[in-house]
SEZA-814440 format. One record per residue (C-alpha): residue in three letters; x, y, z. Coordinates in pm, whole numbers, padded with zeros to 5 digits, always signed. Example, Ala and Ser with C-alpha at 12.3 -4.5 7.8 and 13.67 -1.06 7.14 Angstrom:
ALA+01230-00450+00780/SER+01367-00106+00714/
//
This chain:
UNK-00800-01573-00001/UNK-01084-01311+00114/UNK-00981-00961+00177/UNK-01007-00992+00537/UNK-00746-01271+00559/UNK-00530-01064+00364/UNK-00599-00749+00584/UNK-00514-00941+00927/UNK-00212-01080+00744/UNK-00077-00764+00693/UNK-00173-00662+01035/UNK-00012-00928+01190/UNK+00347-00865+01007/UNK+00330-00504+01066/UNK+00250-00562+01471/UNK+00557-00837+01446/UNK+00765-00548+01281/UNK+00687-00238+01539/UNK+00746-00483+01833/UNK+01056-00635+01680/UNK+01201-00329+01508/UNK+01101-00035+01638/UNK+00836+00242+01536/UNK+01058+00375+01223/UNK+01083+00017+01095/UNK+00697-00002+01164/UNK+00674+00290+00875/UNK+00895+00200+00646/UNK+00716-00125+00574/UNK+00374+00039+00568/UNK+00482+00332+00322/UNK+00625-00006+00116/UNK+00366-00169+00156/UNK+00117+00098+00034/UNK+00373+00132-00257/UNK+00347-00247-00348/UNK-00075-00210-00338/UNK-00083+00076-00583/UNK+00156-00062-00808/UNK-00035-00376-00782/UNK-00358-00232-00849/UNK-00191-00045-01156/UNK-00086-00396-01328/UNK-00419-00535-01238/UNK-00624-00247-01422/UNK-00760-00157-01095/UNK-00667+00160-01079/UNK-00618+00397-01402/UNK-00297+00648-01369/UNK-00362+00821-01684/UNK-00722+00947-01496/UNK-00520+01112-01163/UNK-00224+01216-01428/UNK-00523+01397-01612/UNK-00638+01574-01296/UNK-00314+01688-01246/UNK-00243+01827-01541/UNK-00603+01995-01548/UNK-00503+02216-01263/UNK-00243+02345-01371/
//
């Protein structure tokens, strides 16, 4: 599945949500949903926490 079928996926369930639920609902499942992608991107070696955990710690 190409990245823009996923992307109007996801559109398409958060429009559903916002009309169906309300605006508040409408965040909720985006902040999720941008929670799931990171963590997802973590287990896939996409994206390296000990790098931004090194930052962190640098400016301190």
């Amino acid at each position: 599945m190409s990245r823009t079928t996923i992307g109007l996926i996801v559109g398409l369930v958060l429009g559903v949500v916002a009309v169906t639920h309300g605006f508040l609902a409408f965040l909720s499942v985006a902040f999720i949903g941008a929670v799931g992608l990171v963590a997802g991107m973590v287990l896939e070696g996409k994206l390296d926490v000990s790098t931004v955990l090194a930052r962190e710690r640098s400016r301190r």
